[in-house]
N, C-alpha and C positions, 0 to 999 in steps of 0.2 A: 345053518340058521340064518344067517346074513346076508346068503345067496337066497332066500324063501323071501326076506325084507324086501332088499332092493327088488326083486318080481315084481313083489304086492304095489310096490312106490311108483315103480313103470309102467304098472296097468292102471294107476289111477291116473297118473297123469296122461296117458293117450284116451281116457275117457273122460278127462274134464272139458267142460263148454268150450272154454279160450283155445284148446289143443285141436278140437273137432273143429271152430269155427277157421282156425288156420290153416287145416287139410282140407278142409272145402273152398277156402279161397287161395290159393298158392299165389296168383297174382295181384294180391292185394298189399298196397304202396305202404309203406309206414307213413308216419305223420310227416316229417321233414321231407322226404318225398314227395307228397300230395303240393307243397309250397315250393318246387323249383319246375318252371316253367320251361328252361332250357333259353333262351334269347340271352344270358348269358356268356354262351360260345360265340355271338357274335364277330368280339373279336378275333378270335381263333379263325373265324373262318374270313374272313377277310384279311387279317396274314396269310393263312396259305393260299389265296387267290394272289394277293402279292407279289409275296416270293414266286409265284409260279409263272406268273407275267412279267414279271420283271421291272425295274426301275430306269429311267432316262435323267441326264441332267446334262446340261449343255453350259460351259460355263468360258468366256469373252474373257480373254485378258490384253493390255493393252498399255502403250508407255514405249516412252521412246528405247530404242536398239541399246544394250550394254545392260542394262537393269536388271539382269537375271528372270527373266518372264520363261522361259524355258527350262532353265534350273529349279524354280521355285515350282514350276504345276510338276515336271516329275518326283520331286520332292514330296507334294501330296499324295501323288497318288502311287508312288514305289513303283515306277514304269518308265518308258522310255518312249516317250512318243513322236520323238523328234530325231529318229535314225537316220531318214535319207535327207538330213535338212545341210543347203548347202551355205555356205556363209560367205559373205559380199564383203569384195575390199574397197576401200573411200573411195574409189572413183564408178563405183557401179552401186554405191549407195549416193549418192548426190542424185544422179536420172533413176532412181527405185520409187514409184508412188505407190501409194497405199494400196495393198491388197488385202483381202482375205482368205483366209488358208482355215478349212477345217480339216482338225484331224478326230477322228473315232474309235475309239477300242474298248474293249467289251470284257468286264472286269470283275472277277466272282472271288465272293469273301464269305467263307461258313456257309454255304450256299446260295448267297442273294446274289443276284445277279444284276450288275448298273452299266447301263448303256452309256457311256462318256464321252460327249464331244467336245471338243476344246475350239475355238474359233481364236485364232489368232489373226492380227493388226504390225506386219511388216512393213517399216517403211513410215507409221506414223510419227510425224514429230521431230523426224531426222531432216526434212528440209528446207533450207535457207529461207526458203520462206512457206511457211506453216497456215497458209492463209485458207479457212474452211476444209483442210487436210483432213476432218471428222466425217466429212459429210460421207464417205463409202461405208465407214460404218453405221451411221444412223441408218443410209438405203437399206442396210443389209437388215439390218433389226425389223424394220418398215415392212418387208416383202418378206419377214420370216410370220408378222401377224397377218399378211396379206394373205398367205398362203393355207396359215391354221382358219381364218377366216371364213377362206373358198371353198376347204374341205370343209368344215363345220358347219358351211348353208348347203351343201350336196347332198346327192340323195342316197350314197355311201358314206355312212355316218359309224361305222363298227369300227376299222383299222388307221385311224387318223394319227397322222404320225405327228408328235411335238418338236419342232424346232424353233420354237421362240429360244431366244437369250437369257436364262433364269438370274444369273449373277456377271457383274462384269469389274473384275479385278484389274483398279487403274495403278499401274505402278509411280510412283512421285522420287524425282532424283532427290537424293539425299543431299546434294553438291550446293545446294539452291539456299536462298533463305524464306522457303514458305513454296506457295504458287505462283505458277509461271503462267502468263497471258493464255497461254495453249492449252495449259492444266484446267483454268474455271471456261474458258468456254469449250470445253471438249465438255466437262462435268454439268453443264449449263446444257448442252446441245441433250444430252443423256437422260439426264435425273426423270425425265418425266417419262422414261421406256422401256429403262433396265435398271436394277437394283446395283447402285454401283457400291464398291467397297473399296475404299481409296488405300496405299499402302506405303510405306516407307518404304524403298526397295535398298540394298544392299548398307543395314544396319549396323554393320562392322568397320565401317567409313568415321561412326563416329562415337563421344565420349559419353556416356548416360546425362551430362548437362545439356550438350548438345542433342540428342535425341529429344529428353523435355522441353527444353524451347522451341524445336521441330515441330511436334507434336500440337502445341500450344499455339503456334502463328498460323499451321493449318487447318485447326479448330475453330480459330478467329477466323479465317479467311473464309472457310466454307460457310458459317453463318454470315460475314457483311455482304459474301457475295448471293446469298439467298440459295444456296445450292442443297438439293435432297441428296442425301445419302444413304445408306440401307440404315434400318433402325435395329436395333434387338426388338421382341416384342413383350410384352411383361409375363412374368412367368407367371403362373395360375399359384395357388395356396395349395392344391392337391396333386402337386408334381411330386415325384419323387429327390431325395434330397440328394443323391447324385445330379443331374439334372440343377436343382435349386442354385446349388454349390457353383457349376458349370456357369450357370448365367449368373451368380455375383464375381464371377472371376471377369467372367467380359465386360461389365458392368461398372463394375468398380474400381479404384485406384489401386493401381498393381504397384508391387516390389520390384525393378528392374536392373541390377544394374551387370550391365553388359561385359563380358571377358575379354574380347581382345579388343574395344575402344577402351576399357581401362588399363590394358596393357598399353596400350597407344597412348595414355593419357598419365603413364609411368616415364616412359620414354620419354614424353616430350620434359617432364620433370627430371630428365636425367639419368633415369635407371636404366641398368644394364647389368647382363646375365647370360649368359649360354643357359639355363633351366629355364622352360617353359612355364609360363605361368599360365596358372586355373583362375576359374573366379574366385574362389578361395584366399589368393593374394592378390588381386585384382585392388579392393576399394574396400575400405570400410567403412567408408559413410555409405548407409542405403538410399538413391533417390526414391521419390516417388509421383508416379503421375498415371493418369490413364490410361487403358491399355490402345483404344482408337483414335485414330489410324493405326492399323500394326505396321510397326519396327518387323522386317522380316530378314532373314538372309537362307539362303538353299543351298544345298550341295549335293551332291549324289556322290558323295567320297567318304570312304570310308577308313576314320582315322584311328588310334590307340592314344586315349587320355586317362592318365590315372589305374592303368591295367584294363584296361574297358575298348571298346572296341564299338564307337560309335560313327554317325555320320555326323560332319565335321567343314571342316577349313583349317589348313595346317600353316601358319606365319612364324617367323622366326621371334617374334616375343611372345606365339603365344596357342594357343587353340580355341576354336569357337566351334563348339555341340549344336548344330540346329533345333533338336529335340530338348534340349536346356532350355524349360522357362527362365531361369535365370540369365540368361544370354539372349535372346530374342524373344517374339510373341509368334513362331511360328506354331507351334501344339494352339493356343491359343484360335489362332488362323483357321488351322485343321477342324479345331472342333466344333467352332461356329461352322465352318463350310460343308463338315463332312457328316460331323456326328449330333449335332444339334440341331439346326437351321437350314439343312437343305429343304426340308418339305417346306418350310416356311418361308423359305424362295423363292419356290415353286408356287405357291398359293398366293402368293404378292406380285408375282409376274400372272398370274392368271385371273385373280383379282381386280386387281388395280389397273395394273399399264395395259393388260390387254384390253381389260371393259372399258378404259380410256378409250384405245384405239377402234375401238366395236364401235362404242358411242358417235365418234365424230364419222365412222361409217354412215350410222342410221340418220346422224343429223345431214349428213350432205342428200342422202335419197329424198327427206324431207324436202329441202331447200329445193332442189331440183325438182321434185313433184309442185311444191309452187309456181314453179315456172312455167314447165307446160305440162299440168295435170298430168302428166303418167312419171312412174318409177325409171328411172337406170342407172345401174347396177354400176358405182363406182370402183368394180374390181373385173379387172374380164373375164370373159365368159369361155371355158374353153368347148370347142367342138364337140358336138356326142354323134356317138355312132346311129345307126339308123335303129330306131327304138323298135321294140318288138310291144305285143301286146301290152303285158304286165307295167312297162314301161312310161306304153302311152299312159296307163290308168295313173301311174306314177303322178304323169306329167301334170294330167289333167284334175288333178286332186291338188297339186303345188300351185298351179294358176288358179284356182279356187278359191285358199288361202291367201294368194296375193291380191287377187279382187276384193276380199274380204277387207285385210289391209287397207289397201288403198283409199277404200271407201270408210273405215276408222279413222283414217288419217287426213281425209277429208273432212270429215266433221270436226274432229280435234282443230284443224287450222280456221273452222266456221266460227269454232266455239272461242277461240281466240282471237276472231278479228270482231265478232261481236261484243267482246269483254271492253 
């Protein structure tokens, strides 16, 4: 009898309207369907164009020899880029001038892949007389837009390689009280063509008082001296609260107090121990100050503090954790450079200094087209092979647009001398 029901229940319902009008449309969307467009997926698809092209950053460090500049980038990046590097004793560093050294290595994490050039400044700083010692690295900055430039007015406009200078990490001696003559005008010569990020190099020299006062007179000094440095940029309302969090750490007045400057600052008070001290016994008073300029120190050694097995620095009063916010602002460092702020390096170096350096391009073709009525080309011109058809049409379609030009830019200087 039940088996007879449910029949009778089956066959009304594959005969009711709603049931029939279903089997006749199979591809018809439900409601919330009909309302998604799909643009959506955009981002989607523009990460995996991404990840599949891959990422570039180029990044200038600089500051005189002993500063750990070598220690501190493999330190970022868990590499070793400085294997066949041979090292100068005081009499072949006195006659050493400034050179530039890239190194490149190609670096994949969870699958993304970042192309890393490091340009190194051997030699700056270290001699007797330091008199415009910047000026190889400004050329070098100069002839890296020169070149994104040449390629970018060519008529192979697809595979243009980037090597401008995104970020340029100045390392500042800890030994000093503030900036040295060579620190503001190296930071003066710069500020208008690289994102510079100034640093306290080897923060384990001193006591968290000294660090704050540190901090404090080269904060003063880079504002009397009128000097740009990299900014953070304001975080949006609709970030997420990792990220949020990330930029009020950079931002705002950090907890710092340092493990083995306060071991140092035991010592000088007297104490003494064969036991290691942590931050732990370190200081109980906490200072506090800002985290920019970072306090940095680097090591590629790895030590055992506490049953842990970190990367370190091992002194006889004491141990210093690179990766300890509590001990330095290296994590800090990393994730403004690595994990937050690199694209926004990247868009302020191509933004700003480069459309800088574009501008007084266009403005010198201007000036010069005043003088004697035609264009040339303040950047040289290299050789082209002997042009084929497609070529010539090329050609002849580019001089087209520059006639065009010129005669824009004619009127524009009419419309100006008649004003």
């Amino acid at each position: 009898m039940d088996s007879i029901i449910i029949q009778e229940r089956l066959v009304e319902r594959l005969l009711s309207p709603r049931t029939q009008a279903q089997r006749s449309h199979p591809g018809k969307l439900k409601d919330h369907e009909k309302q998604y467009v799909g643009f959506a997926t955009l981002p989607n698809q523009v990460h995996r164009k991404s990840v599949k092209k891959g990422f570039d950053f180029t990044l200038m460090v600089a500051g005189e020899s002993g500063l750990g500049k070598s220690t501190l980038v493999n330190s970022l990046f868990l590499t070793d880029l400085y294997k066949d590097r041979k090292l100068l004793n005081a009499e072949e560093r006195i006659n050493q001038t400034v050179e530039i050294i890239k190194h490149t290595v190609d670096i994949e994490e969870k699958g993304v892949k970042l192309k890393l050039t490091i340009v190194d400044t051997p030699g700056f700083g270290d001699a007797v007389n330091n008199t415009e010692c910047w000026k190889p690295i400004t050329d070098y900055i100069d002839q890296q837009f020169e070149q994104y430039f040449r390629d970018e007015s060519g008529l192979n406009r697809k595979n243009i390689q980037d090597n401008r200078v995104h970020c340029c990490l100045y390392f500042i001696s800890p030994f000093g009280h503030g900036l040295r003559p060579v620190d503001v005008e190296f930071m003066k010569a710069l500020h208008e063509k690289v994102n510079i990020v100034p640093l306290i190099a080897k923060a384990d020299c001193l006591i968290p008082s000294e660090i704050r006062k540190l901090k404090e007179r080269i904060r003063e000094e880079i504002d009397k001296f009128g000097i740009k440095v990299y900014q953070f940029p304001e975080c949006d309302s609709d970030e997420d609260e990792e990220f949020k969090q990330q930029d009020r750490e950079l931002k705002a007045v950090s907890v710092f107090p340092p493990s083995a400057p306060a071991c140092v600052f035991k010592m000088k008070a007297g104490y003494s121990s064969s036991k290691p001290l942590f931050v732990g016994d370190a200081i109980s008073k906490e200072e506090r100050f800002e985290s920019a300029p970072f306090a940095v120190i680097g090591s590629n050694t790895v030590v055992e503090a506490k049953g842990q097995r970190v990367r370190g620095r091992l002194y006889p009063w004491g141990i210093v954790e690179v990766e300890n916010q509590a001990h330095c602002d290296f994590v800090k460092l990393r994730n403004m450079l690595i994990r937050t702020h690199m694209h926004d390096l990247k868009d302020v170096t191509c933004d700003v200094h480069y459309e800088n350096y574009r501008a007084q391009c266009i403005q010198q073709m201007t000036s010069k087209l005043t003088q004697d009525n035609r264009i040339e080309s303040p950047i040289p011109i290299l050789p082209l092979p002997t042009p084929d058809t497609e070529t010539e049409k090329l050609i002849k379609m580019k001089d087209e647009e520059l006639r065009r030009m010129q005669e824009m830019l004619q009127k524009m200087q009419q419309q100006m001398q008649d004003q």
